[in-house]
C-alpha positions in Angstrom: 103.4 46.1 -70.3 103.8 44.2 -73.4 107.2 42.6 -74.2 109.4 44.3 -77.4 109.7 41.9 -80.3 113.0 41.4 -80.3 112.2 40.2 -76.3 109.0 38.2 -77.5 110.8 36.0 -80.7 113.3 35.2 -77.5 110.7 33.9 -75.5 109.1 31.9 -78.3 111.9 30.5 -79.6 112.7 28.9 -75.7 108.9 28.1 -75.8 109.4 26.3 -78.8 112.0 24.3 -78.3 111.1 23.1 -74.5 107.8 22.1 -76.0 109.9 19.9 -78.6 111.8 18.5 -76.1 108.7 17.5 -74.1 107.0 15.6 -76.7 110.2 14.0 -77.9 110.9 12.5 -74.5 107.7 11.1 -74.2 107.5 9.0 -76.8 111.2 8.2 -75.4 110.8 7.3 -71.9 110.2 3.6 -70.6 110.2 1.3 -68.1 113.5 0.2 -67.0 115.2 3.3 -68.6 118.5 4.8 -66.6 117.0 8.7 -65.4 120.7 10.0 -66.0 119.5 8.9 -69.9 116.7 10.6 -70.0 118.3 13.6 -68.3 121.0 13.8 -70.6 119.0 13.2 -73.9 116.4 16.0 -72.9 119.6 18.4 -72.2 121.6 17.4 -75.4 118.2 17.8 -77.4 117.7 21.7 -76.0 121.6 22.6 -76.7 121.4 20.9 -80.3 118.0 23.0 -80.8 119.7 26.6 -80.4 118.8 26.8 -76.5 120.8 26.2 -73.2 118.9 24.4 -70.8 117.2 26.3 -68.2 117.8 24.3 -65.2 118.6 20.6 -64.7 116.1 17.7 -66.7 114.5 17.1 -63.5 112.7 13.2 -63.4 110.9 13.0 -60.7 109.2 9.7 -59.6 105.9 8.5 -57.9 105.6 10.3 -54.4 108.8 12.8 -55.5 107.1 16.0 -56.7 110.1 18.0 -57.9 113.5 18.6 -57.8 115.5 14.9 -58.8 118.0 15.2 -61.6 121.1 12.7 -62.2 123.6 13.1 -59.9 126.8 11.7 -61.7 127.1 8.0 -62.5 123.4 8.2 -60.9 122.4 3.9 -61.5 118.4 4.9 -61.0 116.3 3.3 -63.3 112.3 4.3 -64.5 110.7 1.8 -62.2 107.6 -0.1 -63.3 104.0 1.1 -62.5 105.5 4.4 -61.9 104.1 8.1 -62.4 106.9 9.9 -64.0 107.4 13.2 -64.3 109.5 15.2 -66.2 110.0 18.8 -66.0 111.9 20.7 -68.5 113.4 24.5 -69.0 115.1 26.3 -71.5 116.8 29.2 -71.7 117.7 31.7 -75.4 119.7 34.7 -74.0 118.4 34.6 -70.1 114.8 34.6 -71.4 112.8 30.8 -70.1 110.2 28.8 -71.0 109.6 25.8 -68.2 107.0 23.1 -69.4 106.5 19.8 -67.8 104.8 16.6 -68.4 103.5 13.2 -66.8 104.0 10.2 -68.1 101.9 7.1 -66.4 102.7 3.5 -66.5 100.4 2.7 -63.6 96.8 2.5 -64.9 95.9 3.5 -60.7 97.1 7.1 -61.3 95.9 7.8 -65.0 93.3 10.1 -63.1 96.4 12.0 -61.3 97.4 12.9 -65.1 93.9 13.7 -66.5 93.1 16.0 -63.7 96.8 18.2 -64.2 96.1 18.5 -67.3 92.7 19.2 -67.0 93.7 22.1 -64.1 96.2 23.2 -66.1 93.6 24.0 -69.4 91.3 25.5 -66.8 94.2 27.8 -65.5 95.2 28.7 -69.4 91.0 29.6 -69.8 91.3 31.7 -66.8 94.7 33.8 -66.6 94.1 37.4 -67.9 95.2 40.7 -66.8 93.5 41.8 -63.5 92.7 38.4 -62.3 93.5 38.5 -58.7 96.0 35.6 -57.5 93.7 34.3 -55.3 90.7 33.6 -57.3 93.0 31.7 -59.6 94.0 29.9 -56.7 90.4 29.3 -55.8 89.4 28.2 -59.4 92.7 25.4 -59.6 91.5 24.2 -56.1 87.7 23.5 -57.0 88.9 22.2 -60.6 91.0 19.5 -58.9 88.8 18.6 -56.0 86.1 18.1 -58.6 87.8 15.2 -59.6 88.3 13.3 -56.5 91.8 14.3 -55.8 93.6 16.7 -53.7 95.9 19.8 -55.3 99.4 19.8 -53.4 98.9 23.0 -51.3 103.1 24.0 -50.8 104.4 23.6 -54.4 102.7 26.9 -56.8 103.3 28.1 -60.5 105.7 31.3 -60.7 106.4 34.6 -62.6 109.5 34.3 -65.0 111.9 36.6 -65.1 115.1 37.5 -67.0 117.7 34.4 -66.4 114.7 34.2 -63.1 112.8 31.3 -63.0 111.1 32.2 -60.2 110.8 36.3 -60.3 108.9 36.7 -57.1 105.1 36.3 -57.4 103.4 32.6 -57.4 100.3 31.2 -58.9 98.7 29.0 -56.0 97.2 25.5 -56.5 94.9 26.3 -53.1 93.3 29.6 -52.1 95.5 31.8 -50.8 94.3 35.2 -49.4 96.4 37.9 -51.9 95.8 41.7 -52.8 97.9 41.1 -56.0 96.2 40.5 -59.7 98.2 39.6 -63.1 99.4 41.9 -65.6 99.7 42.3 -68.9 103.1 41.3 -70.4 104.2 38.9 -67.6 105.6 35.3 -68.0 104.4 32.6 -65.7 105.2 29.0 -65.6 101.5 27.4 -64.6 101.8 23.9 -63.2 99.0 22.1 -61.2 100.2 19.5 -59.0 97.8 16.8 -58.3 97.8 14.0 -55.8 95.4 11.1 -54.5 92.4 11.6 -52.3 93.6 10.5 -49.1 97.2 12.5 -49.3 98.0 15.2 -46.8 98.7 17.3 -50.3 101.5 19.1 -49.1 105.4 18.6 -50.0 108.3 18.3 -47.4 112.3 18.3 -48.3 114.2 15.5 -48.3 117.9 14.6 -47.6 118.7 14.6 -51.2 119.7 17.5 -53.2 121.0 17.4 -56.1 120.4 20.7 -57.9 121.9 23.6 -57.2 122.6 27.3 -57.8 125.2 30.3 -57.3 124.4 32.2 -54.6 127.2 35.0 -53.8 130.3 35.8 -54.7 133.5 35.9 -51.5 137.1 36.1 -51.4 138.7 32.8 -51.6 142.0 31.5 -51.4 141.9 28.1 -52.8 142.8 28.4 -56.2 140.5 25.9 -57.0 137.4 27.1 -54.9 138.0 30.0 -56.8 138.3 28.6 -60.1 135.1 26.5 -59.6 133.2 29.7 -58.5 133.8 31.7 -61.1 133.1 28.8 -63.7 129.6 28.8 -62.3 128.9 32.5 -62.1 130.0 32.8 -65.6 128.3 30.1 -66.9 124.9 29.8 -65.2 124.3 33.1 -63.7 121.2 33.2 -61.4 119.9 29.4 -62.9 120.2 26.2 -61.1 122.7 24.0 -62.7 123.6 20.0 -61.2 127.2 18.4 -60.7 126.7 16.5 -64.0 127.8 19.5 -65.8 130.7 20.5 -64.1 132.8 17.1 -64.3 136.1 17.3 -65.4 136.3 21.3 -64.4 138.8 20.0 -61.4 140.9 16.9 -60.6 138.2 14.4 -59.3 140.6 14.2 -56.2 140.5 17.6 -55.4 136.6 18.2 -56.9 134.3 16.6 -53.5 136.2 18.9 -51.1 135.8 22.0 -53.1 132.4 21.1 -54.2 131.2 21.1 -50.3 133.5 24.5 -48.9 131.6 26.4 -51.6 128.3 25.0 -50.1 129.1 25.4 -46.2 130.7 28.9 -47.5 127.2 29.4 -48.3 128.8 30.5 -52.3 126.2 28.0 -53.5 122.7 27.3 -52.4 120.8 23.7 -53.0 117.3 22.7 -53.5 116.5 19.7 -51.7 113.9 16.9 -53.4 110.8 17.1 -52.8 108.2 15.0 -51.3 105.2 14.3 -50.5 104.6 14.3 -47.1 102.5 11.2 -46.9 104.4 9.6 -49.8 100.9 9.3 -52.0 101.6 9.9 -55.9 102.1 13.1 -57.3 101.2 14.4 -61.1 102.2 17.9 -62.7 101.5 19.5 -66.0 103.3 22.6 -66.9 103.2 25.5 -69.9 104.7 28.6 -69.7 102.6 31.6 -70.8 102.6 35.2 -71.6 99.9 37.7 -70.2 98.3 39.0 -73.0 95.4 41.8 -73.1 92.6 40.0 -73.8 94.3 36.7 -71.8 97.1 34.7 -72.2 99.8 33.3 -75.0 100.9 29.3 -74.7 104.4 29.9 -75.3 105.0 26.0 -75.1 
């Protein structure tokens, strides 16, 4: 069903700025750069642009696929002869666009970021209404093998929804066996992820999580649970958000412990980084785009 205007201009306008943001932190990003920097610049850029951001600036390195962002006072630094990839979202009024790039210091994985980018044209020629899920996932698979390099079989694109970034049905890398089809007037974020020949091309979780997301409301007694809670509800709804945005909510005394009763309270839910499993480099390229009738709309 296609989108109202007033819905649409929304969309574009997040589209518009994430794809600013992308292109402005490439031509930022070096060697020897602190992440928390380049977390924090790509955040500042979206709120200075009219947008909130969509989730946590994630910068994810090498054989991480997804999911790092700055924890506070993180000390991380862009290593050299890395594969660096930087995945952005941005929100106007609940309504995303999620884009990501890589950016290659390594001239051993330039093929990584040729053939994402390459997958992820061949999924923008593709996507149309009544395309069935899994011959796109066929079509990514064969356009990355063609190459010499494997697809990542556990990480997939996804339907956006309203303040959703994920709204249910994915867009495989691999074949997967699926009765459903795209529709006109849907949102998807379409990101290929690539990795060498000889990885096992799948992605396992990590110890680390440093992104996060409300999960259900309960009755608390700590004032300062409470206080904490409701600040996150309010201020990021159903999108993930990171610890870097809530300093100085709380005494930092009293922050740690509250922090961790409304995970174990189960309040909050985290997404742990992800790797993969046979720690080979991973590349990703990512628009978001709307369904149209005769195929699909790069919104950035």
């Amino acid at each position: 069903m296609p989108l109202s205007e007033d819905i649409l201009k929304k969309y574009q306008h997040a589209g518009k700025i994430a794809a600013e943001a992308r292109e402005k932190i490439e031509s930022l990003v070096h060697e020897g750069m602190p992440i928390i920097d380049l977390c924090e610049k790509t955040e500042a850029f979206i709120r200075e642009n009219g947008g909130q951001p969509a989730f946590p600036c994630n910068v994810s390195i090498n054989e991480v696929a997804a999911h790092y962002t700055s924890p506070p006072q993180d000390e991380q630094t862009i290593p050299e002869n890395s594969l660096v990839k930087i995945d952005i979202g941005v929100h106007v009024d609940g309504y995303i666009a999620d884009t990501a790039t890589t950016v290659c210091f390594n001239p051993e994985y330039e093929n990584l970021v040729h053939t994402a980018k390459y997958a992820l044209e061949k999924a923008v020629e593709i996507l149309r209404p009544g395309l069935s899920i899994s011959q796109f996932g066929s079509t990514i698979q064969k356009t990355i093998k063609s190459r010499g390099v494997n697809p990542i079989s556990n990480l997939t694109g996804h339907k956006i929804g309203y303040y959703m970034i994920h709204a249910g049905k994915s867009l495989p890398n691999v074949h997967r066996f699926s009765m459903a089809k795209i529709k006109e007037g849907e949102i998807y974020g379409v990101e290929p992820f690539v990795t060498t020949a000889d990885a096992i091309g799948e992605v396992t979780n990590s110890v680390d999580t440093h992104i996060f997301r409300f999960l259900r409301r309960r009755s608390l007694r700590d004032p300062y649970a409470k206080q904490l809670l409701n600040y996150i509800r309010k201020k990021f709804r159903t999108l993930p958000f990171t610890e870097r945005w809530l300093q100085g909510l709380l005494p930092q005394d009293s922050y740690d412990a509250t922090f961790s009763k409304l995970l174990s309270l189960k309040c909050l839910m985290s997404y742990p980084v992800l790797v993969e499993k046979s720690r080979k480099a991973v590349a990703q390229a990512e628009h978001t785009v709307l369904i149209v009738k005769d195929g699909c709309l790069i919104l950035t």
